[in-house]
C-alpha positions in Angstrom: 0.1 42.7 -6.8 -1.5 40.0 -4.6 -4.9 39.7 -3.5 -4.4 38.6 0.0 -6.8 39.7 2.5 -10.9 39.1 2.9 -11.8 43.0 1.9 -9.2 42.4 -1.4 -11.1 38.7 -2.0 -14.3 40.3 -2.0 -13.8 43.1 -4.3 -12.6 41.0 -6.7 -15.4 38.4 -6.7 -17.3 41.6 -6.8 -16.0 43.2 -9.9 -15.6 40.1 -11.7 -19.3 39.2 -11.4 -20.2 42.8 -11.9 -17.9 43.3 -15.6 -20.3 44.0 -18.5 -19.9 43.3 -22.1 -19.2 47.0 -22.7 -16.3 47.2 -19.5 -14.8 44.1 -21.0 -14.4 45.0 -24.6 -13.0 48.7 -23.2 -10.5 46.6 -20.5 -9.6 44.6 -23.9 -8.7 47.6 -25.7 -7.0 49.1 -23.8 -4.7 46.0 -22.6 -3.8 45.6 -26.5 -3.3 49.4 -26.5 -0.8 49.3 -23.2 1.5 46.6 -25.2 1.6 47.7 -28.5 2.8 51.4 -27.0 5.4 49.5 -25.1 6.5 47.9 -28.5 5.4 44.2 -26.7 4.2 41.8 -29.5 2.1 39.1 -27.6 -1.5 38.4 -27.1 -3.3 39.8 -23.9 -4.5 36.4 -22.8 -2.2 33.2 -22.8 -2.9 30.2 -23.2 -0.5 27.1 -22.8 1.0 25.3 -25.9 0.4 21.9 -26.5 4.4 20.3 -26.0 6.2 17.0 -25.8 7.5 15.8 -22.2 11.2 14.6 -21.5 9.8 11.3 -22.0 8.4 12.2 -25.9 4.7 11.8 -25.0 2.4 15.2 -25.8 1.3 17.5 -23.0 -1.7 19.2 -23.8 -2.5 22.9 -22.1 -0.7 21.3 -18.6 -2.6 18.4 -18.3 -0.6 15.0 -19.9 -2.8 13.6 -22.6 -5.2 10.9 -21.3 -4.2 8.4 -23.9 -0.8 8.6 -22.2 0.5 5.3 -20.5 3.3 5.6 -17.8 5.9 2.9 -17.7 9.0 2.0 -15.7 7.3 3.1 -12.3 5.9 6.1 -12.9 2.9 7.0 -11.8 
């Protein structure tokens, strides 16, 4: 589901700033509970691996590595 209109913006930026500890830990139990009934083994928050391109250099969390120089035009 999409947040696309003003009133569905707002209540967002609205809960978000207005999530305790306590909400968060309960929203965080219960996620884990939700996939563990439904037999799915993965954490509830992802994160991006750290890979190798096509061209062999490493791509760290989506963003190439710094220390990464490009060659043969491209930029």
């Amino acid at each position: 589901m999409a947040v696309s209109t003003p009133s569905e913006r707002s209540m967002l930026a609205s809960f978000i700033t207005d999530v305790t500890p306590d909400l968060a830990d309960e929203l965080e139990q219960a996620a884990q509970e939700f996939l563990r009934e439904h037999g799915i083994a993965e954490p509830i928050t992802w994160q991006p691996l750290s890979l190798l391109r096509f061209d062999g250099h490493r791509w760290c969390g989506g963003q190439a590595a710094r220390t990464v120089s490009y060659s043969a035009g491209l930029r």
